[in-house]
C-alpha positions in Angstrom: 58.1 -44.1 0.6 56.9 -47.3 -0.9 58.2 -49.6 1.7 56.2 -52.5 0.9 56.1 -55.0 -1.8 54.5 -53.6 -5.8 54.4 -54.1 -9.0 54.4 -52.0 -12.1 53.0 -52.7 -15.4 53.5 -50.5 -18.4 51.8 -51.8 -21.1 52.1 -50.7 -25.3 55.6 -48.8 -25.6 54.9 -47.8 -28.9 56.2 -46.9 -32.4 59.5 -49.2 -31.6 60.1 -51.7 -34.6 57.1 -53.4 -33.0 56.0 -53.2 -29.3 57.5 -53.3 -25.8 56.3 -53.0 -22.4 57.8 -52.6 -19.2 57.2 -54.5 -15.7 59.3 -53.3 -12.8 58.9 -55.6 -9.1 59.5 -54.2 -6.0 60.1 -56.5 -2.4 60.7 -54.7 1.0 61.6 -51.1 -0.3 63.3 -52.6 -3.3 63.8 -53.0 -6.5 63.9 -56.9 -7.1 63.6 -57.1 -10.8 62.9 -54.9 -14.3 61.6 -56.6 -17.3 62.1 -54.0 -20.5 60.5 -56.4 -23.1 60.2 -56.2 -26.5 57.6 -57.9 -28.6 57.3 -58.1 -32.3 60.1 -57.0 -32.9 61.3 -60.5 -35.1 60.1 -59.0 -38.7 62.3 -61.5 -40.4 64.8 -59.4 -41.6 67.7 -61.7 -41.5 65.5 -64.2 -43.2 64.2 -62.1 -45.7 67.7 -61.4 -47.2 69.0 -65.1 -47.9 68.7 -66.1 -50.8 68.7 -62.0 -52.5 70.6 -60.1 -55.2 73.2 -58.2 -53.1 72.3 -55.3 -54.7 68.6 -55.1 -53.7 69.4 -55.7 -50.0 70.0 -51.9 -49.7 66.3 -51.0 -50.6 65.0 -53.4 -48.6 66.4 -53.0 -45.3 65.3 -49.4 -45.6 62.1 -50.5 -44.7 63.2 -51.9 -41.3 62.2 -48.5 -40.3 60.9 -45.0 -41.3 62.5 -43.1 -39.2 66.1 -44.2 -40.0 65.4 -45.9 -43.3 69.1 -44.1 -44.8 70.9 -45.3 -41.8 69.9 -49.0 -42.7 71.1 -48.0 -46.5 74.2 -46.6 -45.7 75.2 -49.4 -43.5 74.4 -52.4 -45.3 75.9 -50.7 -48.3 79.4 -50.3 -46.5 78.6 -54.3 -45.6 77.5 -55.3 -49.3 80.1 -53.5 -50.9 83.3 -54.9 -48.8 81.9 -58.7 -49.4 82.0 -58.3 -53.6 85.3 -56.0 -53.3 83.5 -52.4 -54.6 85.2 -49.1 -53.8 82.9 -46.2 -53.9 84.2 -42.8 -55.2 85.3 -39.8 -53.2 82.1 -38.2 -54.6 80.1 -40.7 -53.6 81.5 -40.9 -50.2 80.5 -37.4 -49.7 77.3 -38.0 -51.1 76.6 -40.5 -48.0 77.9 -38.1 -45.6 75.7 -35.6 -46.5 72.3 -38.3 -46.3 73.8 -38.7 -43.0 74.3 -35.3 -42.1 70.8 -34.6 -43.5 69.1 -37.9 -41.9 70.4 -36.7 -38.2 69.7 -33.0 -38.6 66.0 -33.6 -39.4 65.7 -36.8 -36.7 67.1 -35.0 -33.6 64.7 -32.2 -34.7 61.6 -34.2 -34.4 62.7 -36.0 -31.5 64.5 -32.9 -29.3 61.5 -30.6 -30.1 58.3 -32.3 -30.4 59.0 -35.0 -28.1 60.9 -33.9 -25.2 60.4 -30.0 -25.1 57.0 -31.2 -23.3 58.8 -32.0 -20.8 60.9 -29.2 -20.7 57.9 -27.0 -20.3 56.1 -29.2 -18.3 53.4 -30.4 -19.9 52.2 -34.0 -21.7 52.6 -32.7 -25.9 53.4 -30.2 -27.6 49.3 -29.6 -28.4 49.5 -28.1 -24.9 51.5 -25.6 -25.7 49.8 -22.0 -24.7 50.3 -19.4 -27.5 53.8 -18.3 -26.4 55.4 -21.4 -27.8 53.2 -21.1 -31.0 56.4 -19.8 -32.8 58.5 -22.3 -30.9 56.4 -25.1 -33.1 56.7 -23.4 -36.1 60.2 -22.6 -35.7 60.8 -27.1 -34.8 58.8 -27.6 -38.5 60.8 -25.2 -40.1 64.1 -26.9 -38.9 62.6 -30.7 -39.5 62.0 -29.4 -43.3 65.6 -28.3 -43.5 66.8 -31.5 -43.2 63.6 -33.1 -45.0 65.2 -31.1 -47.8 68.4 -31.8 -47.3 67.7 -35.4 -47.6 65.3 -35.1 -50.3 68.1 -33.5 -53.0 71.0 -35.7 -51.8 69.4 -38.8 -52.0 65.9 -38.9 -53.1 63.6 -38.7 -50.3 63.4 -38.4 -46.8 61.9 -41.6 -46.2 63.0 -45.0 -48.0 64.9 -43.3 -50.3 66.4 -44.5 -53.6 69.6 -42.7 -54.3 72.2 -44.5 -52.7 73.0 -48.0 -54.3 75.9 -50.3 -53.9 79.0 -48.4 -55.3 77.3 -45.5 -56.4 74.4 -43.1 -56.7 71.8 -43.2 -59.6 71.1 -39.2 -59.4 73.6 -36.1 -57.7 72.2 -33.0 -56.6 71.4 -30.2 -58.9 73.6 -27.0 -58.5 71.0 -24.5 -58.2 68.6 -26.9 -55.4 71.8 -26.9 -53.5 72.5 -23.1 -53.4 68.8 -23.0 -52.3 69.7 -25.9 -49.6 72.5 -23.8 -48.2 70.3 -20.8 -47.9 67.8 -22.5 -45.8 70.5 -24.5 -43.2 71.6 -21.2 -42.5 68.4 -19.9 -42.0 68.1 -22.5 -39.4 71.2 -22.2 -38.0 70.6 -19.2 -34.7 67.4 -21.2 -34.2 69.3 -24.6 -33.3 71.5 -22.2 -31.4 68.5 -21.6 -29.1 67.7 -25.2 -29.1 71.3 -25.9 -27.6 70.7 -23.3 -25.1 67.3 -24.2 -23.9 68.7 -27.8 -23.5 71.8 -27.2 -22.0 70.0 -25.2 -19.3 67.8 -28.3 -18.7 68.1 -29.2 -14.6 67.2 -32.8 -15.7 70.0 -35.2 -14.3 70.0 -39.1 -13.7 74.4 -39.7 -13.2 75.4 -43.1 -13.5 79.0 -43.9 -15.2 78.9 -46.2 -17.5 80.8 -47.5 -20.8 80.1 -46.0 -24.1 80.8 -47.0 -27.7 81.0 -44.9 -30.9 82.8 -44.8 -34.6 85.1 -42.0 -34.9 85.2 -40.4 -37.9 87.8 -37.0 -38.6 84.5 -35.0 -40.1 82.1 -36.3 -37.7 80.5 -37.9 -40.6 78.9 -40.8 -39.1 81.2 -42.8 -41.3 84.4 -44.5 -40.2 86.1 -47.7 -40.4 86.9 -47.8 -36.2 84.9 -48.0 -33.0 86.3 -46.8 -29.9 84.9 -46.7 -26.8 85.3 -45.1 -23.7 88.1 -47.3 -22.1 90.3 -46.2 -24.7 90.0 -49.4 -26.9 89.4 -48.7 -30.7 88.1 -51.5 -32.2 88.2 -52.2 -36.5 85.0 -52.1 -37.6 85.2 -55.6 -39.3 85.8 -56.9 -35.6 83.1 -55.4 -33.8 81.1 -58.1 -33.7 83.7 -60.0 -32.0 83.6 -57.6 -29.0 79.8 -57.6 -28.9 77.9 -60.6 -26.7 74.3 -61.5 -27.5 72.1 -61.2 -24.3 69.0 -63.8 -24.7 66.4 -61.9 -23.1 63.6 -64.6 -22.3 61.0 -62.3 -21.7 61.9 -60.4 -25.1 62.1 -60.9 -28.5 64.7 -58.5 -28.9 68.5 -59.7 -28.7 70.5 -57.6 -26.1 73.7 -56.9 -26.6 77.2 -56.1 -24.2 80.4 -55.1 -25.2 83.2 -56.9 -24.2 81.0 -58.4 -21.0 80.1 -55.5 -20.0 76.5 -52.7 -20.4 77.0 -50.0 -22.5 75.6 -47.2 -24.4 76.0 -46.1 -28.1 74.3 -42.8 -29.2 74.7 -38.8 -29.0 76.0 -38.9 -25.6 78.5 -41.5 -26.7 79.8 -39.6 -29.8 80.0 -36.5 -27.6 82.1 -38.1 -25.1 84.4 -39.5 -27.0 84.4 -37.7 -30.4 83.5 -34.0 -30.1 87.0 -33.0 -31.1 85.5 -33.6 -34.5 83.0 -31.0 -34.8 83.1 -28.6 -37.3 85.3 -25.7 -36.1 82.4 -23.2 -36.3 80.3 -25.6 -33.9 82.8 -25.8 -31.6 82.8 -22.0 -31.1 79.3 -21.7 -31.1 78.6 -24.4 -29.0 81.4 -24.0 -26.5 79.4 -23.6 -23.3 77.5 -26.5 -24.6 80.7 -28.9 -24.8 82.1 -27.8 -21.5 79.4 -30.5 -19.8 81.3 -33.3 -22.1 82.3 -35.8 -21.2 79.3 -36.2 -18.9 77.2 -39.4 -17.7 74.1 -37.4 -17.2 71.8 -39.6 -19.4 69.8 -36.0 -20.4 73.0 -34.9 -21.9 72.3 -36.7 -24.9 69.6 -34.1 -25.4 72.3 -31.9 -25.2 74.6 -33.8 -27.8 71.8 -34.1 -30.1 71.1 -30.6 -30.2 75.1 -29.8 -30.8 74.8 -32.4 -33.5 72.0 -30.6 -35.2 74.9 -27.3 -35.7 77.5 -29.8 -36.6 75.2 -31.3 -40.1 74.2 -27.9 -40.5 77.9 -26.4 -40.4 79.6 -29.4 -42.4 76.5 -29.6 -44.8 77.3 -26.0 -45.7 80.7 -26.4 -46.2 80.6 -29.6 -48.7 77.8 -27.8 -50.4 78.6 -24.4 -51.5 80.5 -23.8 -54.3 80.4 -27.7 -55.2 79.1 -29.3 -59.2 78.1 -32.9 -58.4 78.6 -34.7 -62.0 76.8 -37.8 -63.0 79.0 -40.8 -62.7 78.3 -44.0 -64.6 79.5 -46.4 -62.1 78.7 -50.0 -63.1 77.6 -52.2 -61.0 80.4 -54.4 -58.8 80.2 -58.0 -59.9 79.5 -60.5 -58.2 82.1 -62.0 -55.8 81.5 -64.0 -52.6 82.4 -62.5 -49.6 82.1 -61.9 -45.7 81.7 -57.9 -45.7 80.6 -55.6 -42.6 79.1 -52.0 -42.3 79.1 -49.8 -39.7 77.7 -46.1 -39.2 76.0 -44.3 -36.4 72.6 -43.7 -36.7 70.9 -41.3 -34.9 70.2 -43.5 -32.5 73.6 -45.4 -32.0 76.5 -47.7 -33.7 74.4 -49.5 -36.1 76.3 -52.7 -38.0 75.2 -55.0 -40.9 77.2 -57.9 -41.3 76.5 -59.6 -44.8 77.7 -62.9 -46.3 77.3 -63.0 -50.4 77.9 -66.2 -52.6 79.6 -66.7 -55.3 76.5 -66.1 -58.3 75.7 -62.7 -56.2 72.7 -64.2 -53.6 73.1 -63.4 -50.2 73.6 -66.3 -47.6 73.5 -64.8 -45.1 72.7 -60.8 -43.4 72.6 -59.9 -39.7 71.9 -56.4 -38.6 72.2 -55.0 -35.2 70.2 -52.3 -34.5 70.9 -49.4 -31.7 68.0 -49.8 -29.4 69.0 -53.6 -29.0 72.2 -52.8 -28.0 71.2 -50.2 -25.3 68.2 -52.5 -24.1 70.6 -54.0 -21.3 71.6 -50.9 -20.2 67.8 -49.2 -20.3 67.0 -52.1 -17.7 69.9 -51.5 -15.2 69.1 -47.7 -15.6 65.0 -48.2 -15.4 65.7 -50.5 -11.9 68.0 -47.3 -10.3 65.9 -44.5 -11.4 62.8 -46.4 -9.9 65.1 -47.0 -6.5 65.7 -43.9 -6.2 62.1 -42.2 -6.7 60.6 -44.5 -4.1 59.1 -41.9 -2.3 57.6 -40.0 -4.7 53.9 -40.4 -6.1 53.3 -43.6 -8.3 52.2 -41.3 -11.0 55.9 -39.3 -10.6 57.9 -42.3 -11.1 56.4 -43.1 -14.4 56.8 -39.8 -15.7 60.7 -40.5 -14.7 60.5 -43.8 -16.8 59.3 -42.0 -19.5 61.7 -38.9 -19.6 64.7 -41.5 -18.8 63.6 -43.4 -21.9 63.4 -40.5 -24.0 66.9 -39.5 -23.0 68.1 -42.8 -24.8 65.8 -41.9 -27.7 65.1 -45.4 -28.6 62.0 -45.5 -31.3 59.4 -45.8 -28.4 60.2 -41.8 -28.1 58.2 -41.3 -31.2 55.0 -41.0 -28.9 54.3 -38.0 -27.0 52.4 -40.3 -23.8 54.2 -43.9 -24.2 53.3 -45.0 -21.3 49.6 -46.8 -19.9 50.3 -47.9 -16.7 48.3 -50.3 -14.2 49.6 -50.8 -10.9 49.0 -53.9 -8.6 49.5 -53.1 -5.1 50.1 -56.2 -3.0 50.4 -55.9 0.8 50.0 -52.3 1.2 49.4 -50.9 5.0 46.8 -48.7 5.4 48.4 -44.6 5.7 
């Protein structure tokens, strides 16, 4: 056991909106402080929108990031669209569902199986994989397309997508692309069914009860207009941000974020704990053995929840799509009206909220987005500082592979990379063994 005094440095935690690093000190056998900072993260969003058309915001937040460029439009939408007064159409409503449905069912594929089946089966990437995972691979590609697709006919693209604007949707899908979208989600569908299975038999387990925070929505949509969380408080959406705390974190330039005082976690292990009720029928079936684990504070359970939620976009995706003729609707544009209006969805990665102010000739004064990862950096920290107590006595290179799997339980955008972590350690006041 490390019983004297060290340091850890973890420097370039990469592919976050930015950078981040990690220092972790510890005094006499413990843990005396974690730093989980964030750098670069300030791209000037908030500035970027004053002084904007309303409706271009949409297209530009998209670009906050790749990865989860429809969650940005759906939620600043929702914000945008409740400041000027607009009421989007049932179609259109189902139209966002299925970007969402679509947007989650291709991100939890990338992250579940190219970035934490390594560790799964034990090695750094997935290019270490020995020929009997070669159809494994395949099989995670052929997924991550499905919802690539899925994406692609419901609201342009994959990536920064054009579709969705405020109150409507320039283009629907076209009836015969759909049939062949059905076809291929249920193609997927057994092979997600293994990917519950091989996660839900993980032996991975860091237990720590905490508080968690999620929309519920009666479709598991992603959509809803209230946030409970797990103390049985449900919270209107336009109030969130009354419940929410910003945490200046000195050594980051990331805001954190508690609810109601208190750490706390939004993501898949949040919406399974207190919304799998929700699920499509047909996932609940299928995935019973799955749910039994729920609720559950096992931080790898997320994993878990992912994978379920995978089923549930493939399953409710199905169902809105067969059968269904989008038509065309020429939707004007809402006029412009000043208002305070606030949007909030769950990303793949967590509760994700836009609060935007618009004045009275259609500019925006003011927009303010709050992104998952900030608002689970507090808790990363308090959950970084026990894992490493805990792991004292294993080898220094052990404990960082533990920070890493830990972190890519949370899925925050630093699990993008396969090897996140370069390490160096200074050793201060070590006795000879």
């Amino acid at each position: 056991m490390h019983k004297d005094d060290f340091e850890l440095h973890i420097e370039g935690l990469s592919k976050i909106e930015g950078h981040a690093g990690l220092d972790v000190k510890v005094r006499d056998g413990k843990v005396a402080d974690v730093r989980l900072s964030m750098s670069e993260y300030k791209r000037f969003y908030t500035q970027a929108m004053r002084g904007r058309m309303y409706n271009s915001i949409p297209a530009m937040v998209s670009h906050i990031c790749g990865t989860c460029s429809i969650a940005h439009q759906m939620a600043s939408i929702e914000a945008v669209e409740r400041a000027v007064g607009a009421r989007p159409s049932e179609q259109t409503l189902l139209l966002r569902k299925l970007s969402l449905w679509g947007l989650n069912l291709r991100d939890h594929a990338m992250h579940l199986y190219l970035f934490c089946l390594p560790d799964l089966v034990g090695v750094d990437s997935v290019l270490d994989f020995g020929p009997e995972y070669h159809e494994l691979v395949k099989t995670a590609f052929d997924v991550k397309t499905a919802g690539n697709h899925l994406c692609t006919e419901i609201i342009g693209a994959a990536v920064h997508p054009t579709r969705a604007q405020v109150g409507r949707y320039s283009q629907v899908p076209d009836s015969a692309k759909t049939k062949e979208l059905v076809h291929e989600l249920l193609e997927v569908r057994p092979r997600v069914l293994e990917l519950i299975d091989r996660f839900a038999d993980c032996s991975f387990k860091f237990d720590v009860p905490t508080r968690y925070v999620a929309i519920r929505s009666p479709d598991f949509s992603y959509l809803g207009d209230v946030i409970w969380d797990s103390n049985g408080h449900k919270v209107p959406e336009q109030d969130y941000f009354d419940h929410l705390k910003r945490v200046i974190i000195p050594y980051s330039q990331a805001t954190g974020f508690r609810y109601e005082g208190s750490p706390y976690m939004v993501g898949a292990l949040a919406r399974m704990n207190l919304h799998r009720d929700t699920l499509h029928p047909d996932t609940r079936r299928d995935a019973a053995s799955a749910l039994k684990r729920f609720p559950s504070h096992n931080r790898y359970d997320a994993e878990v929840g992912q994978a379920i939620e995978m089923l549930n976009a493939i399953d409710r995706s199905t169902d809105a799509l067969e059968g269904r003729e989008f038509v065309k609707e020429e939707t004007p544009l809402p006029p412009a009206k000043a208002g305070v209006g606030v949007g909030v969805i769950e990303a793949p990665r967590g509760t994700l909220y836009y609060m935007i102010e618009v004045m009275a000739d259609g500019k925006v004064r003011e927009g303010l987005p709050v992104i998952p990862t900030a608002q689970n950096q507090v808790h990363m920290e308090i959950d970084i500082g026990t894992l490493v107590q805990e792991s004292l006595e294993l080898p220094k290179e052990q404990i960082e592979h533990e920070i890493e799997k830990l972190v890519r339980a949370y899925d925050p955008c630093v699990s993008c990379a396969t090897h996140f972590l370069k390490v160096r350690w200074d050793i201060r006041n070590r006795k000879k063994r």
